[in-house]
N, C-alpha and C positions, 0 to 999 in steps of 0.2 A: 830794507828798512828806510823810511822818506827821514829827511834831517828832522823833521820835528817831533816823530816819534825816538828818535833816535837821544833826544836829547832829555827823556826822564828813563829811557831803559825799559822798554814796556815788555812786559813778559808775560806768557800766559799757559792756564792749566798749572798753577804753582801751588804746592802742597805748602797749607801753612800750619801741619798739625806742630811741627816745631818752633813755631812762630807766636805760640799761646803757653802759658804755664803751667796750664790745666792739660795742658797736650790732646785736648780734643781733637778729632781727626777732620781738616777740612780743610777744602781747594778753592781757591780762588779762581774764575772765571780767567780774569788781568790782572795783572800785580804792578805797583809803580813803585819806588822809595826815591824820590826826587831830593836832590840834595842841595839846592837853591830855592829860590824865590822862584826866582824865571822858570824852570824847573817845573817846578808843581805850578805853576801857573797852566804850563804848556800843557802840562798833564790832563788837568781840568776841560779846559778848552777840547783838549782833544775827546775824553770822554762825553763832553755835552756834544760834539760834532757826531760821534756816533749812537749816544741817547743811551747810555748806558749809565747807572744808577752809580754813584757813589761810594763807597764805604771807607771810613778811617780805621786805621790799626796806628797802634802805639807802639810801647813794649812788650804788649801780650800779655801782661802779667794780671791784668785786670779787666778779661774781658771773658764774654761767652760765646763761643765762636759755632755756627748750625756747619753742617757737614761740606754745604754747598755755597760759596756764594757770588752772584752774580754781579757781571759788571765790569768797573774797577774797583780793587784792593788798593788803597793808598798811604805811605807809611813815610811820611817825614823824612828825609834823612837828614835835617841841616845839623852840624853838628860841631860850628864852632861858639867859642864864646869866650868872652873877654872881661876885664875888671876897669871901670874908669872912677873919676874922684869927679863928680861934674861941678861948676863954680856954684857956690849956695849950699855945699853938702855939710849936713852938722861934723862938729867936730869927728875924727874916728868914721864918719858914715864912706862906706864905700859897695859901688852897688854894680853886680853881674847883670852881663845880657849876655844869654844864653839861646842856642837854636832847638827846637822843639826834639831833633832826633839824637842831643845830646843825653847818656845815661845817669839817671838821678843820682844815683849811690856814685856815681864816678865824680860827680859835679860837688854834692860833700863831703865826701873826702878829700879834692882839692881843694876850695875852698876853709876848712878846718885846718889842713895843710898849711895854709896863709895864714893860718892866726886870726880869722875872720868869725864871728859869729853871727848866728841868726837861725842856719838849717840846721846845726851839726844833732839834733835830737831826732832828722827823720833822717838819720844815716842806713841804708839795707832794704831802703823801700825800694823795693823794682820798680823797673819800669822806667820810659823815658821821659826828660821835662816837659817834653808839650804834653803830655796823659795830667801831668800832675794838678794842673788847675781843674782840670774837670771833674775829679772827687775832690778837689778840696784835702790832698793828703795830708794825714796828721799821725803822731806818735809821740808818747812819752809827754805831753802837756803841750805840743805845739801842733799848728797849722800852716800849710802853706800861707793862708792869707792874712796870716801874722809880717812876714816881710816879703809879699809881692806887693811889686810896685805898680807893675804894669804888664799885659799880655797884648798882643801883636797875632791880629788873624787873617785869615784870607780868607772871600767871602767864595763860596763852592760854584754858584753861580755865574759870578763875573770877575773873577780872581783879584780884587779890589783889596786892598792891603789898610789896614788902620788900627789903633789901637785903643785899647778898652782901661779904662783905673781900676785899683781893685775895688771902687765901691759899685764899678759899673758890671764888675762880674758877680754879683750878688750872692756871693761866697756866704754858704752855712755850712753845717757839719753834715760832712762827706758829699756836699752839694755845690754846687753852682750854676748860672746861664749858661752854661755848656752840657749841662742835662737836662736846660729847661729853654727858656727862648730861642737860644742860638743850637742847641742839638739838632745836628745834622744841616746846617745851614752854610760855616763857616769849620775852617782848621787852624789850630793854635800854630803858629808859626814861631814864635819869639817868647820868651819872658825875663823881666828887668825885674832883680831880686836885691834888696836895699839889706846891705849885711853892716856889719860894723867889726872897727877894733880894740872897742870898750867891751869889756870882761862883762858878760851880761845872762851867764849862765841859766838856765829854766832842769830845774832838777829836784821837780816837786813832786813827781810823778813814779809809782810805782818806788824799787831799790834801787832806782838810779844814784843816789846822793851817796848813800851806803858804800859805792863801788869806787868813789871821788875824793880825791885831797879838798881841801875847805878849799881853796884857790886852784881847778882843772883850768888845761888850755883846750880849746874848741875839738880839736883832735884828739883828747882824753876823752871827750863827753862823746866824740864822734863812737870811737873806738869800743866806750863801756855800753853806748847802745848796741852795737855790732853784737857785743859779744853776750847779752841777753838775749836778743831777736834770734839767734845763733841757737841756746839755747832750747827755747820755749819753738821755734818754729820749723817746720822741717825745710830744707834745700829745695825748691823747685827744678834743682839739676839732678836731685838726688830721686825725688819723690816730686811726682809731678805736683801742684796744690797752685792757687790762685791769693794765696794768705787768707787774711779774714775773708770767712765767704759771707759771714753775716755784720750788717750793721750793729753796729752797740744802740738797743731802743732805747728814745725818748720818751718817758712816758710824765701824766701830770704828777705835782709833789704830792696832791692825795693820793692817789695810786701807788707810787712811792712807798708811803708814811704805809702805809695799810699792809705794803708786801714786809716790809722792815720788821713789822710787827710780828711778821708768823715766818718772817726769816729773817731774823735778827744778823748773819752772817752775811748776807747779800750784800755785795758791794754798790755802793748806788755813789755818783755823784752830780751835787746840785748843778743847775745849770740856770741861764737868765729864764726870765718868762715864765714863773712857773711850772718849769718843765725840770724834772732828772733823768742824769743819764742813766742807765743798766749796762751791767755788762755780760753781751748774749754767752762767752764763752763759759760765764757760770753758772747762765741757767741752763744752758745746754748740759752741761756737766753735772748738773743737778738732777735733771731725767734719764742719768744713767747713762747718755751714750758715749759718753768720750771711747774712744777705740771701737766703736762698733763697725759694721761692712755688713755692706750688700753689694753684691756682686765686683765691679770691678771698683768703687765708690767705697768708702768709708771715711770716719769722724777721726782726724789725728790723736793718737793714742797721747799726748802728753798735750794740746792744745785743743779744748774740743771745738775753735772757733774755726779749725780750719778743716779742711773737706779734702781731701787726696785723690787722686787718681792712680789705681794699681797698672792699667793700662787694660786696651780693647775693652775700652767703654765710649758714649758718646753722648752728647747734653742732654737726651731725656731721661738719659741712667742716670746721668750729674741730678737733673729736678727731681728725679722720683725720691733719690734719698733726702735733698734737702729739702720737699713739701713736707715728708713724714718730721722732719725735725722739727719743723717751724709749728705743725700740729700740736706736736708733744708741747713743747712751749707753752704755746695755745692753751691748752689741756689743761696745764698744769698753772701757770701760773696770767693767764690772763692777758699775756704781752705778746705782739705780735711782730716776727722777725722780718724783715727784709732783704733780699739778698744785695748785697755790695756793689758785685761785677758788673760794669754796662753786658747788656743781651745784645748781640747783633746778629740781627732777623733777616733771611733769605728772601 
C-alpha cells in the first residue's frame, strides 16, 4: 500500500449493510473514513486520480443505500470538538465546533451535561454531525438552524476548504443547499453551534412540559426527550427502521381549513407563508396502516411514521411499501407524502 493511500485506509468490497439503519444490504466498491482534513483531502485526490465517482455516508441512519455502489464510499471520521467563549460573545453565549464524524446524541448529551442550552430537544436523533445540516434536523419545536452558526466544507473536486453562515445554507424544513446547490459537490467537514448558559428552555411541543419541573436544567429537557423518543420509536439496534420515513406535508391554510372541517381531529400546525404543517404519521394512521407488513417491510405498530425492516429485504421492497402508502394518503386525503431519507443511486 503507497503512503498516500495509506493515509485514509482505503479498503475495498466493504459490506455496508451494517452501516445503514435500515440495514439494506450493500457493498461498497472502496470505502474511505478519513479522520482529518488532510485525510479526506488525499482521499479525494486520490479518487479523482482514478476517475472513480464519489459517494458520502454519514451515520446511516438517514439514508437509502442501492445494493451496489460504485467508486469510493466516503465517511467522515473527524471526530473532535471543542467549547470556546470568542471575544464579542453575548453574555452566557458559548459556541461548539465540532468535526463532522462526531455522534449527534453523543454531542447533546455532552453539551446538556455542561449546563449549556440550545440542542438539548434534538437529543436520540441518530446520526452524525456533518449529516445533520443536510436535513436541517428538527424535534420537539426546534431546528438545527435555530443555533448553527456556521458549517465548514470541502469542495469534492478540489479539496478547497471554506465556510458557509447559516443564512448561506438556506436552511428550511428538513431542507438545505446540501440537498440542493451544493448536493454532491462539497462534504460537511466542521459545524460551529452558538449554545448558551441562560436558562432558555423551548417546551411547547407535544408533552414535553408535562414531563418538567417549571425551572428543568438542559440535561432534564435532554433526558425527557430521550425518554419519549424511547417510547413512541422503535431501536434501530433492535428493529432495524430509518425513523420518520415520511416528511410531515406542507400544505396551503385553505387546504388546511378545508381538511380540519371534515377532520376536525387532525393535528395541523400553522406555519409562515401561508402554508400549514400536517403530520403524515396521522394520516398515515388514519388509512388504517399503522402495523401493517408486506413482506420483509412494514408500518411500526405504535408509530405509523416509521417503516421497519424485519430483515432479507432490499430498497425496492422498502419503495414498494412506501409508494402504496403515500397512494393511500393520496386517495384519501389529497396530500402528498415524500420520503425523508436522502436515495443514493448506483
Amino acid at each position: 500500500m503507497s503512503t498516500e493511500v495509506a493515509a485514509f485506509n482505503l479498503q475495498s468490497n466493504i459490506d455496508l449493510t451494517l452501516a445503514n439503519t435500515l440495514r439494506l444490504p450493500c457493498h461498497a466498491e472502496h470505502y474511505a473514513a478519513p479522520g482529518t482534513l488532510s485525510a479526506l483531502r488525499a482521499a479525494l485526490a486520490y479518487a479523482h486520480a482514478q476517475d472513480w465517482p464519489v459517494t458520502l455516508l454519514g451515520g446511516g441512519s438517514n439514508v437509502l443505500l442501492p445494493e451496489q455502489v460504485p467508486g469510493l464510499v466516503l465517511r467522515p471520521a473527524l471526530k473532535q470538538w471543542w467549547l470556546r467563549q470568542p471575544k464579542g460573545a453575548q453574555q452566557g453565549e458559548v459556541f461548539t465546533q465540532v468535526g463532522a464524524g462526531v455522534n449527534w446524541h453523543a454531542l447533546v448529551m455532552a453539551t446538556a451535561a455542561r449546563g449549556l442550552w440550545g440542542i438539548e430537544n434534538l437529543a436520540l436523533i441518530p446520526g452524525s454531525c456533518g449529516a445533520a445540516p443536510v436535513q436541517n434536523i428538527g424535534a420537539y419545536g426546534v431546528e438545527l438552524a435555530d443555533t448553527l452558526q456556521a458549517v465548514q466544507v470541502m469542495e469534492l473536486a478540489t479539496g478547497r476548504c471554506y465556510w458557509l453562515s447559516t443564512q448561506e445554507c438556506a436552511f428550511a424544513y428538513r431542507d438545505s443547499i446540501f440537498k440542493g446547490e451544493l448536493a454532491d459537490s462539497v462534504v460537511i467537514t466542521q459545524l460551529i453551534l452558538r449554545l448558551s448558559r441562560m436558562p432558555a428552555p423551548q417546551l411547547h411541543y407535544g408533552d414535553l412540559a408535562a414531563r418538567l419541573s417549571a425551572t428543568p436544567s438542559p440535561l432534564e429537557v435532554a433526558e425527557a426527550v430521550c425518554a419519549i423518543r424511547r417510547e413512541k420509536l422503535p431501536d434501530p439496534e433492535v428493529l432495524a427502521n430509518a425513523g420518520s420515513f415520511f416528511k410531515n406535508p406542507l400544505v396551503s391554510d385553505e387546504q388546511a381549513a378545508q381538511l380540519s372541517r371534515q377532520y376536525p381531529a387532525m393535528p395541523h400546525f400553522p406555519q409562515a407563508g401561508g402554508q400549514t404543517k400536517l403530520a403524515a404519521g396521522w394520516l398515515i394512521d388514519q388509512c388504517g396502516l399503522k402495523g401493517m407488513r408486506d413482506g420483509a417491510f412494514g408500518v411500526h405498530q405504535h408509530q405509523a411514521l416509521v417503516l421497519v425492516h424485519f430483515g432479507g429485504g432490499d430498497r425496492l421492497g422498502l419503495m414498494k411499501i412506501a409508494s402504496y402508502i403515500a397512494a393511500q394518503v393520496k386517495t384519501r386525503f389529497g396530500v402528498l407524502l415524500e420520503p425523508e431519507p436522502r436515495f443514493i443511486n448506483p
